[in-house]
Every structure is written in structure tokens, then in C-alpha cells.
C-alpha positions as CSV (number, residue, x, y, z in Angstrom):
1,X,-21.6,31.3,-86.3
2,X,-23.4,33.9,-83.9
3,X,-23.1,33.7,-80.3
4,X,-26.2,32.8,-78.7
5,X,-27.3,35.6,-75.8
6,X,-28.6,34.1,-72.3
7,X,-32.2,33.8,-72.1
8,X,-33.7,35.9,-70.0
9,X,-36.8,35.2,-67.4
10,X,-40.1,35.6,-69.4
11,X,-40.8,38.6,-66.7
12,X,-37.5,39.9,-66.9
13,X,-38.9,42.9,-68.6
14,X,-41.5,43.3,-66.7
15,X,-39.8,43.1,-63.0
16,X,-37.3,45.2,-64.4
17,X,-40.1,48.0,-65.2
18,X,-41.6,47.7,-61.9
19,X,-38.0,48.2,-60.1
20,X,-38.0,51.3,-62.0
21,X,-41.0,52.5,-60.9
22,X,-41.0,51.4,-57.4
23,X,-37.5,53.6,-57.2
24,X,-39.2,56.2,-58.7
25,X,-41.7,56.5,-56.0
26,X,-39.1,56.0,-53.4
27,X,-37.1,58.8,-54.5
28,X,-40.0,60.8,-55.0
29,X,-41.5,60.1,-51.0
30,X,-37.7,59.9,-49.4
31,X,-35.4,61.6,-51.9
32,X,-32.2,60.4,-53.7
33,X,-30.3,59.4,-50.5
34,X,-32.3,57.0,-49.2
35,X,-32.6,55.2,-52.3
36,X,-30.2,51.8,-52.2
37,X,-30.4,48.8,-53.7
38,X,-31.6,46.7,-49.6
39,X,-34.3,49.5,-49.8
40,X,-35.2,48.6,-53.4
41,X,-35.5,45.0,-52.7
42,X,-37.7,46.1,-49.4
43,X,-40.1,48.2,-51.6
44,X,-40.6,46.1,-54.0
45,X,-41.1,42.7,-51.8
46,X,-38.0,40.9,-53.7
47,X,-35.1,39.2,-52.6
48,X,-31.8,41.6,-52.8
49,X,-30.1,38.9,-55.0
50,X,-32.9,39.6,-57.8
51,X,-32.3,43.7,-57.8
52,X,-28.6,43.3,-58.8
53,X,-29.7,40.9,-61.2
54,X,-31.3,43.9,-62.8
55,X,-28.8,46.6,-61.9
56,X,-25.2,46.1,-61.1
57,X,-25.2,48.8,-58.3
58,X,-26.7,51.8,-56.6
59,X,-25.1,54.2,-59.6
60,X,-26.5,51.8,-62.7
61,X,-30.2,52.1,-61.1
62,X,-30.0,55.7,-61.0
63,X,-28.7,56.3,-64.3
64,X,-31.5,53.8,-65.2
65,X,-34.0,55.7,-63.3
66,X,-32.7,59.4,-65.3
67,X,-33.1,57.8,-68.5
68,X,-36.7,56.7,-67.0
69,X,-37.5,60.3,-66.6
70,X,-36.1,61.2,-69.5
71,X,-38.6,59.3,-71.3
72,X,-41.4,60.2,-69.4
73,X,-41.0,64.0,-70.2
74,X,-39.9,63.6,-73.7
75,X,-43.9,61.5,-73.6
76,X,-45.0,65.0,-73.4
77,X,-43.5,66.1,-76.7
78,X,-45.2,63.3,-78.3
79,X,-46.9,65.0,-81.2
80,X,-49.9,62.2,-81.3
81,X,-51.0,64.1,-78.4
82,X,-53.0,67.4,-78.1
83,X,-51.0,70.5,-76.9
84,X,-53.2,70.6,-73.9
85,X,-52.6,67.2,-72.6
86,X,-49.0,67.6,-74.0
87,X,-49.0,70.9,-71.4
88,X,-50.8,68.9,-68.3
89,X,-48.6,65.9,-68.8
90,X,-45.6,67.4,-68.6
91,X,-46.3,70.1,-65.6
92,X,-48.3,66.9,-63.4
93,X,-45.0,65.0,-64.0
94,X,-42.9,67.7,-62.2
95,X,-45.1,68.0,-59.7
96,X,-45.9,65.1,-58.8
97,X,-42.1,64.0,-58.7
98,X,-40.1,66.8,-57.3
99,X,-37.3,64.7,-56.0
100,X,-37.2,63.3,-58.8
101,X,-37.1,66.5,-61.2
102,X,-34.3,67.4,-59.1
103,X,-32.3,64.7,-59.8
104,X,-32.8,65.4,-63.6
105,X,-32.1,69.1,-63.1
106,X,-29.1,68.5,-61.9
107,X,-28.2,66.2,-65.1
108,X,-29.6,68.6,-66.9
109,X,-27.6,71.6,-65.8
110,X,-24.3,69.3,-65.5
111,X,-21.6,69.1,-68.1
112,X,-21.9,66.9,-70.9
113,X,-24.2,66.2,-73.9
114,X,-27.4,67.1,-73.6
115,X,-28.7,63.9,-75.2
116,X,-27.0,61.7,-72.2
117,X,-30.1,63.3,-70.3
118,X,-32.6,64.0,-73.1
119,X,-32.4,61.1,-75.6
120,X,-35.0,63.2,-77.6
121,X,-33.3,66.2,-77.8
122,X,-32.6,66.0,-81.8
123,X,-35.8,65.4,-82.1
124,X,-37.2,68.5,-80.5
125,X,-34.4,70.9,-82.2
126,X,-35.3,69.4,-85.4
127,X,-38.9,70.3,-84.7
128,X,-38.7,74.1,-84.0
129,X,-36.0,74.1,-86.7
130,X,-38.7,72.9,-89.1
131,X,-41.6,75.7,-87.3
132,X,-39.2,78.1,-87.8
133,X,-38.7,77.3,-91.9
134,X,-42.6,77.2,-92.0
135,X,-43.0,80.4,-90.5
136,X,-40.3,82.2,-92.5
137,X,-38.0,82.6,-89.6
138,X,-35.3,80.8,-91.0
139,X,-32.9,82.8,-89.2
140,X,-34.3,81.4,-85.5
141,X,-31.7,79.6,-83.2
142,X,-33.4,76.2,-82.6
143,X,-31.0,75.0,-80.5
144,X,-31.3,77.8,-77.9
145,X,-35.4,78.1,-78.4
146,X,-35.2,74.3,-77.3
147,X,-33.1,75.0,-74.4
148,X,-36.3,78.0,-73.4
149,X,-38.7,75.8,-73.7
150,X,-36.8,72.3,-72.2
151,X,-36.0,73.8,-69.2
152,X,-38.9,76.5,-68.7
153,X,-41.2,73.4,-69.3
154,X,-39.4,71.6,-66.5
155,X,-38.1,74.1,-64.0
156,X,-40.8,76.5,-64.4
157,X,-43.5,74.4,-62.3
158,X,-41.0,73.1,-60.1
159,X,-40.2,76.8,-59.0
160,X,-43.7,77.9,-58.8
161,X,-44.8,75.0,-56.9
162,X,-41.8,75.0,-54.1
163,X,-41.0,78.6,-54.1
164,X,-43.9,80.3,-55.3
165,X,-47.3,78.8,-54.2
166,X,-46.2,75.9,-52.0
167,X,-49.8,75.3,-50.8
168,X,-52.0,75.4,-54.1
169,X,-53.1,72.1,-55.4
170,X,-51.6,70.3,-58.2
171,X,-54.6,70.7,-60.8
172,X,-54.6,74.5,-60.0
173,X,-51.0,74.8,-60.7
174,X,-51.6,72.7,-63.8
175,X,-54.1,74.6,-65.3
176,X,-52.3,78.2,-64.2
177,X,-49.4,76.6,-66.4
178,X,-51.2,75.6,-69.8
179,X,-53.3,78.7,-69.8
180,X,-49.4,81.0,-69.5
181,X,-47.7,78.0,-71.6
182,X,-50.5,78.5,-74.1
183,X,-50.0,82.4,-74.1
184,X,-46.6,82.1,-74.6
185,X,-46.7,79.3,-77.4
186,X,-49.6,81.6,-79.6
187,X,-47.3,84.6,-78.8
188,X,-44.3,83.0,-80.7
189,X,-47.2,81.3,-83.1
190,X,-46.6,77.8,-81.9
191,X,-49.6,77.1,-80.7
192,X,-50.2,74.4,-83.0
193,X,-47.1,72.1,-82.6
């Protein structure tokens, strides 16, 4: 006989979603520190009670809110897509969320398996692996080619932005970066994945 799971509130999902995002933005305007769960529930208009129905604590809603981001940049890998809104998606993303690419760069750069921080990690090895076969480069290193283009993808703007250019507007930044990005990528004759 199987066990019967608790039912969960037909919005369940979708609350849970817009806690996500709302701490998103709140890291994002305030930074990391001043997330906590009181603010949460402030943001978002809810009573405390229902945010720890949804996260257990202050360390559960920010692994929650990594593994958001996570999927958000691997969107931009999302083959369905053209390389140029691939390009613009990912870039906007880091600079419109700076506090929160921080957060993720320090995942990122932390000990541990990659895959914790980038669920679709296999899937972009297995990609270049495959361009490289293609392409008769058989003898490439997918694994480090990935790490290039991961972390230039995601550092890369957030450098440029912050340490670089601090005053140019987002779109100009954007564009700056899939006019080099697409350089680069017909350089190394990728230009098509």
C-alpha cells in the first residue's frame, strides 16, 4: 500500500514561485544580508507563518534562491533559442542582478561539485564535447572549454559593468558583449551552437 503525500494548497506552487522572486529582487536592491525570512514575509505582503511553510529557514531560501539562478542562466543555454538572444539573455541577467550574481559567484568558485550550482552542467560539457567531435577536434578538453565559457559568460559582464564602465547603460553593455561573445564564438567556429 503507498503512503499518501499531504495535499498541498492549489497555489502552493505558485506562492512558492513568487517568494522566489520577490527574494530575488530583495537581494538584488539590498544585498544578501538583508535578506530574512520577517523581510520576506514584508515584501511579499504574507503572514511570516506562510514563508516557513515554504522554506524551513533563512539558509533553505537561499539555497532555493541559487538553484533559481541557476536555472535562469542555464535558460540562456537553451538551444531553442537564437545565439543572439542566448548572448542578451544571459549578460541582462548579470546585470540586472548583481547582488545576485555575487551570491552565485561565490557558489560557483566554492568547493564542491559543480553541478550543486549548475544543475546543467553535463549538459553543456556534453555539448562542446559533441562540437568538438564535429569539428574534428576530438582531442579538445570540454570540461575546461565549459569552465571559459561558464564563467567568462557570467563574470565577464559583471566585471565590466562594476569595474569597467560603471556608468554605461545596460543595453550598451549588452550589445558591447554579443558583438565580442560573437567574435570569440566564430573565432573558435562556434558560432552556430
Amino acid at each position: 500500500m503507498s503512503k499518501e503525500l499531504p495535499q498541498r494548497n492549489r497555489g502552493f506552487e505558485e506562492t512558492h514561485s513568487d517568494l522566489l522572486e520577490t527574494a530575488v529582487k530583495l537581494i538584488s536592491e539590498k544585498g544578501i544580508e538583508a535578506l530574512s525570512m520577517a523581510e520576506l514575509a514584508r515584501a511579499a505582503g504574507i503572514n511570516r507563518t506562510t514563508v516557513y511553510y515554504h522554506f524551513k529557514g533563512r539558509d533553505e531560501l537561499i539555497r532555493e534562491v541559487k538553484c533559481w539562478s541557476s536555472e535562469k542562466l542555464a535558460e540562456a543555454f537553451n538551444t531553442g533559442r537564437s545565439q543572439q538572444e542566448r548572448i542578451d539573455f544571459i549578460t541582462r541577467f548579470v546585470l540586472e542582478n548583481p547582488q545576485l550574481i555575487k551570491l552565485w559567484i561565490d557558489d560557483l568558485v566554492s568547493e564542491g561539485d559543480i553541478r550543486d550550482c549548475y544543475p546543467n552542467w553535463d549538459k553543456l560539457v556534453n555539448g562542446i564535447s559533441e562540437h568538438f567531435r564535429q569539428s574534428g577536434e576530438g582531442d579538445g578538453d570540454a570540461e575546461v572549454y565549459s569552465v571559459i565559457m561558464l564563467t567568462s559568460a557570467i563574470i565577464g559582464p559583471h566585471v565590466f559593468r562594476h569595474r569597467v564602465e560603471r556608468d554605461e547603460n545596460i543595453d550598451s553593455v549588452v550589445e558591447r558583449f554579443r558583438v565580442e561573445r560573437q567574435r570569440l564564438l566564430k573565432a573558435v567556429s562556434l558560432l552556430r551552437i
